[in-house]
N, C-alpha and C positions, 0 to 999 in steps of 0.2 A: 652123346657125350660132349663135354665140352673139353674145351683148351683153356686151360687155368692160365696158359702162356702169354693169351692175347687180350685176355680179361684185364690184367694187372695194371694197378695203376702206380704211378713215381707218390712214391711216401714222404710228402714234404715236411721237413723239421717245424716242427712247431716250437719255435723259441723265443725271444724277443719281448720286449713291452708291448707292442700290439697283441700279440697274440696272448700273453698273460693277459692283457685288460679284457679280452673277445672271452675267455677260459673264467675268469675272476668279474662281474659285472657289479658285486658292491665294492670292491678296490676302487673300478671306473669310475662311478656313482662317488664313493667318497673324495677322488682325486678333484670332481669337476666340481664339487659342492665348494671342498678347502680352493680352488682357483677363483671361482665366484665372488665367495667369501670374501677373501684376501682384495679383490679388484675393487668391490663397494667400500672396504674399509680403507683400502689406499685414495680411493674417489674422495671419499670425505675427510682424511688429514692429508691431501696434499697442498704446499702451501701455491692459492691463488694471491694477484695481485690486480688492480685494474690501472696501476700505470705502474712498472717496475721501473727498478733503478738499472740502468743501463748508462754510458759511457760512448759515443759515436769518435771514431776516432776519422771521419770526412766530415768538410765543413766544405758546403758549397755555394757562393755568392753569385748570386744573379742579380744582375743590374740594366734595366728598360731605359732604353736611349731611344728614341719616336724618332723615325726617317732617316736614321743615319747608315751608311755603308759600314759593312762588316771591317773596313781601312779603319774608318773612326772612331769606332767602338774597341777597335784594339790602341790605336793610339792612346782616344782619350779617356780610355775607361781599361782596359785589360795588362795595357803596361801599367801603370800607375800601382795598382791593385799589386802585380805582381811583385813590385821593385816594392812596396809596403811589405811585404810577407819573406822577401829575399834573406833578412838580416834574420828575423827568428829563430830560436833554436827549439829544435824538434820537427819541424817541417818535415816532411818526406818524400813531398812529391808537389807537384802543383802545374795545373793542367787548365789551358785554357782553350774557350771558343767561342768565337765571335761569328755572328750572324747578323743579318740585317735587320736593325734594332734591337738590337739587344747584343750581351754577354754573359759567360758563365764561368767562372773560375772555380777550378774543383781541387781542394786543399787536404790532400792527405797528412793524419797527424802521426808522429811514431805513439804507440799504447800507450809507453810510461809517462810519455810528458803531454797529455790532454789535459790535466787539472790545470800544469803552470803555463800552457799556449791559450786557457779560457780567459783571463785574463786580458792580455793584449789583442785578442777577437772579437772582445767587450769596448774595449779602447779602440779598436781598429772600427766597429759599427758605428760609434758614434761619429769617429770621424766621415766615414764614408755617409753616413746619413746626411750629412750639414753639407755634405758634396754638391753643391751645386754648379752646371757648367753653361757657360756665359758663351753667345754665339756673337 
């Protein structure tokens, strides 16, 4: 004879979405066909760009001085630059550093006012381009 006691096993509920989809297999089959589906058709009307319009609100100026000390490049090239950007309105930040030959001033804009700081960044390159410095 046996023991029906020691036979028995824990009867797990069977409820849920997994277990309906394991119980129902054309539901599963239709659920993955309609996700499929839906994935290619969004594939082909999403809208692509190959250069989008975007807005950078960092503007970073690097300037090559040949053999000079990281002293001279902030003298003659890192203040200058700075005390040009001090008076603008929208500025947000502006961060410099100087290394030997060269400098990099990194010019945070506030968001809203990027359109009316391009302007004077425009004015501000050409003057720094005509920069020439005399030893």
């Amino acid at each position: 004879m046996t023991d029906s006691g020691s036979n028995t096993q824990k009867e797990i509920p069977q409820s849920g979405p997994i277990a309906y989809m394991a119980r129902n297999s054309i539901a599963a089959n239709l659920l993955m066909v309609i996700l499929i589906a839906g994935g290619i058709w969004m594939a082909g009307n999403m809208q692509k760009e190959v250069f989008p319009d975007f807005q950078l609100d960092i503007v970073e100026v690097r300037v090559v001085y040949p053999g000079s000390s990281p002293g001279e490049v902030e003298m003659g090239i890192l203040l200058p630059v700075e005390e040009a950007i001090r008076g603008v309105q929208g500025v947000k930040e502006v961060v410099s550093t100087a290394r030997e030959g060269s400098g990099t001033v990194r010019i945070e804009l506030v968001a809203a006012t990027v359109l009316k700081v391009n302007s004077f960044f425009k004015h501000f390159y050409n003057k720094i381009s005509s920069f020439c410095l005399h030893q």
